[in-house]
N, C-alpha and C positions, 0 to 999 in steps of 0.2 A: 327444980328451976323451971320458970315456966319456958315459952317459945320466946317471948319477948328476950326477956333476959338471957336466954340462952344468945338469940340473932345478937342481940349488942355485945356478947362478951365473945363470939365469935369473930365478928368486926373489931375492935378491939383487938384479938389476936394475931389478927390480917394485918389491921395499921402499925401494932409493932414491929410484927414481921418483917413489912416493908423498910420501916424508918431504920430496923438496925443494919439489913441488906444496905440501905442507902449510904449508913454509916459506912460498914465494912469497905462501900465502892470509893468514896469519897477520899477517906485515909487512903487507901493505896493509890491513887489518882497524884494524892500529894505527893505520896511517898515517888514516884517515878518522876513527877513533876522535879524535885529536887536532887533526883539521881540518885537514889538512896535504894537500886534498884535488891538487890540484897534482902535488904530492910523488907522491901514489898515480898519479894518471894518467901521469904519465910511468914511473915504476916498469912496468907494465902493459905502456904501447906499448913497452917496451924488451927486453921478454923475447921469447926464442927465438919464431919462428916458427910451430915445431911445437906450442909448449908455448899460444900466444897461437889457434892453431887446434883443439887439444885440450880448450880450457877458455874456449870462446868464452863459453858462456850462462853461467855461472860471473863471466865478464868483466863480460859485461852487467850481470848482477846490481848487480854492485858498481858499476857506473860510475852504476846507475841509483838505486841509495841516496843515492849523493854530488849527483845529480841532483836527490832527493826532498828533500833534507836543503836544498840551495839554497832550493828552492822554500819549505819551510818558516820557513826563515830568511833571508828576502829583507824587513825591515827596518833602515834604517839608526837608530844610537844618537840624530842629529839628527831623524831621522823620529818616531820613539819616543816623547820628552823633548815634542816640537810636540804632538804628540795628547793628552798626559797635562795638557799646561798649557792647552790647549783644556779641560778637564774639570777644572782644577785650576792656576790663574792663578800661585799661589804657591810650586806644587812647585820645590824648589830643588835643584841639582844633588846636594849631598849626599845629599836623602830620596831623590832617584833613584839614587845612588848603592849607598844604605843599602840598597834595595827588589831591586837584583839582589843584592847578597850575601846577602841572607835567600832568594835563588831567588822572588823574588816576580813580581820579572821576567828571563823565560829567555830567554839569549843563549845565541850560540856564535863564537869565535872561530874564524876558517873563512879557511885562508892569512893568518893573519896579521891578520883584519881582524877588527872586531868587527858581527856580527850579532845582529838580536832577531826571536826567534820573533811569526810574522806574526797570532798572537792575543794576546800576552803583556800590550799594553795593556788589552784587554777582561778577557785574564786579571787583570789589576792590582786594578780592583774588585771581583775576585770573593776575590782571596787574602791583600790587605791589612787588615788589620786596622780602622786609620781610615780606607781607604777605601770599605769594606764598602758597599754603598748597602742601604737597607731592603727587606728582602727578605721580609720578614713577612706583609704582607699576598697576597705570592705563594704563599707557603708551606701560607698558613693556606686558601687555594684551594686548592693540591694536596692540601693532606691533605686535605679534605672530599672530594676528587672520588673520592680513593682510596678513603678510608673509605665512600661511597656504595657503589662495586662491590663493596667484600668485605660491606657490609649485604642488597646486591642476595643476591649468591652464598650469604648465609646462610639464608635463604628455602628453598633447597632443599634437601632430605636428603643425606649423606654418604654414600657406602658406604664396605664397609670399610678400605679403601686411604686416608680422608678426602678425593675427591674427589667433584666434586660441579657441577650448576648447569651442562650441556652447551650447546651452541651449535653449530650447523652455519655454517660458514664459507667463504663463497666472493670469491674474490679473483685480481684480473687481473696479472701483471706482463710489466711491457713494458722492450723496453733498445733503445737508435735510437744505433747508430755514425751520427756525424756525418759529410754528405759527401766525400768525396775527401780523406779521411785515411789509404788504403791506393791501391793503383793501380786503375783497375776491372779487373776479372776476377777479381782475389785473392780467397783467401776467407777469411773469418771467422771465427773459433773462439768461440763464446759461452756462457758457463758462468751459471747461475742458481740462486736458490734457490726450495727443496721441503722440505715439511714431512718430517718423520720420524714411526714411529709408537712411541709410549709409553704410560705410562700415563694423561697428558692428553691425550694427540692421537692420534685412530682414524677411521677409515673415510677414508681419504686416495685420492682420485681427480683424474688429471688429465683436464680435461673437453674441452679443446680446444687445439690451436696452428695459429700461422700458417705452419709449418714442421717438419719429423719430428723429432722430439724422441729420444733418448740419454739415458736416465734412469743417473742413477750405482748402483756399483755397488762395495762394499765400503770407499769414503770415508767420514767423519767428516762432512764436509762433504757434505749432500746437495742434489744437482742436478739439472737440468735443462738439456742440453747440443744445442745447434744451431749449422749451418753455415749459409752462404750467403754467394754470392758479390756483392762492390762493384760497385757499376754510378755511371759515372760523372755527378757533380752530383747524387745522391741519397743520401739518408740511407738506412741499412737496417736494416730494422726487424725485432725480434723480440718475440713476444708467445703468451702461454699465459695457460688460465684451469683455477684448481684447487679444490676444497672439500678440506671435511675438518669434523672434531667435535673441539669442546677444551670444556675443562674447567677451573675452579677449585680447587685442592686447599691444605689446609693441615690441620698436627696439631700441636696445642698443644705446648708447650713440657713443660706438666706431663703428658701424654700419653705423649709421649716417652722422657721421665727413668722413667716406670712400664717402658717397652716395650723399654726398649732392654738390648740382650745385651751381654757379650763378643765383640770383633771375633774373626774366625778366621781369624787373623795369616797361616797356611800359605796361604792361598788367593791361587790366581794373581789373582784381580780384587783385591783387597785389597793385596797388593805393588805392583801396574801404579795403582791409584788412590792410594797414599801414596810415589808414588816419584818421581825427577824426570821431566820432558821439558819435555829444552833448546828452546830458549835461556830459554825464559819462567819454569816452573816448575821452581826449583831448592832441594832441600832443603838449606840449609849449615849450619853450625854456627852461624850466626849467627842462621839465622832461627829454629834450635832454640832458639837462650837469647832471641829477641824472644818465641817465642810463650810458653817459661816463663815468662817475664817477665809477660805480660798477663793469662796464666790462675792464677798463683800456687799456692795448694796446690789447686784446682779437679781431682778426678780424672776425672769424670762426663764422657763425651766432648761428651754434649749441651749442659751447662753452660759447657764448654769452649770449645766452638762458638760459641757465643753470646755469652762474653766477650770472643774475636774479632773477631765480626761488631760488636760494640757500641764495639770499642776502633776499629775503621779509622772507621765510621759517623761519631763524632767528632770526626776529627785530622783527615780528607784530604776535603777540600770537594769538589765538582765542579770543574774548568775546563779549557777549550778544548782537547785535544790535540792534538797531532801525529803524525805519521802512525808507524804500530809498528811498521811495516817496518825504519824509522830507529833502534829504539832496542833497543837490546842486551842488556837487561836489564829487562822493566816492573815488575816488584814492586819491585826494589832504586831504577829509576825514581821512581815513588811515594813509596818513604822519602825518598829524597833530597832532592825538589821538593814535596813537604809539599801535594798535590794528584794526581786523579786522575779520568778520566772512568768509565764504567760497567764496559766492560773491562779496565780498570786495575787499579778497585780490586778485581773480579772475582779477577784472579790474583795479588793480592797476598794476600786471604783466601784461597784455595786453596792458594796455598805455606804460607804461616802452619798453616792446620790440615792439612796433611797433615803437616809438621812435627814434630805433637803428636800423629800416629799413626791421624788419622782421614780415610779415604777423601773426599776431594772432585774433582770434574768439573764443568769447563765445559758451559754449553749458551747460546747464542744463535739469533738471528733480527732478529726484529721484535717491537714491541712494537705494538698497533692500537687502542688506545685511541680511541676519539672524541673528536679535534682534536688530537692525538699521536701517530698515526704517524709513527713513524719505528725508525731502528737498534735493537736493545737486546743488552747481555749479562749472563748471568748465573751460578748455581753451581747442580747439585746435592751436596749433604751426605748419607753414607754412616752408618746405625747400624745397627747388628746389632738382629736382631731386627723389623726397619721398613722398611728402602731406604732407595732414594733420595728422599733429599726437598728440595725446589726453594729455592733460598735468592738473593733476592734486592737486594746488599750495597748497591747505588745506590740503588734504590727505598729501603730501611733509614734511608740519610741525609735524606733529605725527608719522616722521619719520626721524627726523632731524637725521644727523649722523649715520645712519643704511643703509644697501645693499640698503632697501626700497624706501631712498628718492629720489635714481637716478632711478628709477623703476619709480613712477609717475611724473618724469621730461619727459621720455616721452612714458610714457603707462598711461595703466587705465585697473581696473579687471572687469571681466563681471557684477555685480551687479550692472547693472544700468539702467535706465528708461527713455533717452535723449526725451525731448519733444520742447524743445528750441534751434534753431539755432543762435541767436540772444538776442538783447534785446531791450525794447521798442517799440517795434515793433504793427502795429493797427494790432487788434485780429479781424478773420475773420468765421461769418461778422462783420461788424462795431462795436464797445461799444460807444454808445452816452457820457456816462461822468466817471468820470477819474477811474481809475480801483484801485481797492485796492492797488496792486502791479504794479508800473507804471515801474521798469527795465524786471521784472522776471517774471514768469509764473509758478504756482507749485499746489498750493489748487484750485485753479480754480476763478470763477469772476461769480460775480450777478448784475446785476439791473433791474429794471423796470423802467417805464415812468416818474417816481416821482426823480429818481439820484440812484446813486451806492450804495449798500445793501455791506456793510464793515463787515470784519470778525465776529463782535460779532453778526450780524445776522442770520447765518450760519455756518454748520461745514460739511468739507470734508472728506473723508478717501479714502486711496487705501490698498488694500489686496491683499497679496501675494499669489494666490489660491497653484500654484507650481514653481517647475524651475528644470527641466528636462533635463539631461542630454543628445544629440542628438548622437544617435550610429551611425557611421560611416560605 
């Protein structure tokens, strides 16, 4: 055989290689996809040897989705229906009925049985209509709390970017694997989050840890990376302390519509920020005729924007999610179940307006509010002429109809902790197998050589030590 023909019938062996790998992934994909999880697990233990030791993490992955999905959907329809008529004496099987066909309550049929998502009753009064419970007077609390901060943040001058109203920020985070969940000696893999810097957040230092720290390095996802080894009957602990300086920024609406240029279509950031990245952010055609739909004859991309953000704001409430790992699609998610938590409805705005030609990007963290901390995600919004400007679609809805909600179309208050430019993104360095949180980045990530140490192994915290007002 000569070299030629040997090169091609080696290529050739590669391409099938791959195409039947593809296969194999595909079918199981479906097969979870339709709950047929059974079905997938033995599919899996049934393949070649070679192919079952070549595509081990791969393997993992998926046996640990079907894993996540249990977990999420570990209520029974008799379990369900008791909790509802505890809160509601007279619900009768039809409105319970009638309540999952309108996706009010999420199930999954899973081998055959039928399962309900382990929030879906609490989801119930948040996404039913006559169930709604009053939520007005909580409301009418958050927006004053809100409205306070950007009152606060007004007090101080803007420069010309519209940022404004700095604060020095210092803050502990701690992550404790719980004892004798790996063998002792093994060691650790612990991945954390870190500020980035931009144009609200500057002078970033790490001040101190309990162990040598691995700062990342070319991810999306910025971290703070330590090992150490299990010692047995003890929890093991990891813990850093960092500052930094944020800021306030926002620019009108009518500011904007003055400011803003022709995008310059050729530019490599401008394709990479209006284009897709799978599996979350997909332009289709469908989402092309949703967003014409919402904007009508609207050319102005700012105005555009903004019809957008004011059309999700209304339709898609908050309620309880489940884990994103799990779910294959979030934006077409959201249309579907007619609700959506912060990073939800995040990427369903971002697919929508890049759709219509206008760059948008994720950014999360934390949000630090006083008596709120916790998770948060959000968008920045691309206009020529201006940047990036911080757009955030959850906050928006708790402020539907108020000064407020054109305030986070396109600002954001300082109470925040950006640690994600992105999402899904390989955390650096490497994570060998699939990460708790495969879109987002927030409690941070574990494993060791054995697979991924999942939240009920470990618990996170960050503490807000201060937030300091920077004198001028």
């Amino acid at each position: 055989m000569t070299r030629k023909i040997l090169f091609i019938a080696v290529a050739l062996f590669v391409s099938i290689g791959a195409m039947a790998q593809d296969n194999w992934l595909h079918q199981v994909e479906d097969m979870i996809e339709q709950g047929e999880f059974k079905k997938a697990e033995a599919f899996m233990s049934s393949m070649p040897a070679s192919v079952r030791t070549s595509q081990a993490v791969r393997i993992d992955s998926l046996n640990t989705i079907m894993e996540r999905i249990r977990k999420d959907f570990n209520m029974t329809p008799d379990d369900g229906a008791k909790l509802i008529r505890e809160k509601m004496p007279r619900a009768t099987t039809e409105q319970i009925a009638k309540w999952k066909r309108d996706r009010k309550i999420e199930y999954m049929i899973i081998d055959g049985k039928e399962w309900w998502f382990r929030k879906s009753v609490r989801n119930l009064w948040l996404l039913a209509d006559e169930l709604k419970e009053n939520h007005d007077a909580e409301k009418l609390k958050t927006y004053n709390v809100r409205r306070n901060y950007y009152l606060e943040a007004m007090q101080s001058p803007a420069d010309a970017n519209g940022v404004r109203d700095w604060r020095h920020v210092n803050i502990t985070f701690s992550l404790d694997v719980k004892p004798d969940v790996v063998p002792a000696g093994e060691t650790l893999r612990v991945w954390m989050p870190f500020p980035y810097e931009n144009m609200r957040q500057r002078n970033i230092k790490l001040e101190s840890s309990n162990l040598p720290v691995t700062m990342s390095e070319g991810s999306e996802h910025h971290t703070v990376y330590m090992e150490a080894k299990a010692v047995k009957g003890r929890a093991t602990h990891f813990e850093y302390t960092f500052s930094y300086d944020v800021a306030e920024r926002h620019i009108s609406q009518q500011d904007l519509v003055a400011m803003v240029e022709p995008y310059k279509t050729s530019s490599p950031e401008y394709k990479k920020y209006t284009g897709n990245h799978p599996p979350h952010i997909i332009v289709t055609d469908d989402m092309r005729s949703l967003a014409r739909e919402i904007v009508g004859e609207e050319t102005n991309p700012v105005l555009q924007a903004s019809k957008i953000f004011d059309w999700i704001s209304l339709r898609y409430p908050w309620a309880g999610a489940r884990e994103y790992s799990t779910i294959k699609n979030i934006p077409d998610y959201v249309l579907a179940n007619g609700h959506g938590d912060c990073g939800q409805v995040t990427l369903l705005y971002i697919t929508l307006v890049r759709s219509l030609g206008i760059p948008a990007r994720w950014e999360s963290g934390w949000m630090l509010h006083p008596g709120e901390v916790n998770y948060h995600d959000w968008a920045e919004t691309y206009f020529e002429g201006v940047g990036w400007v911080p757009t955030d679609q959850s906050f928006g809805r708790s402020a539907v109809g108020t000064p407020m909600n054109s305030y986070y179309t396109t600002g954001i208050d300082l109470y925040r902790m950006a640690s994600n430019e992105g999402i899904g993104d390989v955390l650096s360095p490497a994570k060998k197998y699939i990460r708790s949180e495969t879109v987002d980045f927030q409690p941070g990530e574990v494993e060791w050589r054995g697979g991924n140490l999942y939240y009920d192994k470990w618990n996170s915290h960050l503490n807000v030590n201060s937030i300091v007002k920077i004198k001028r």
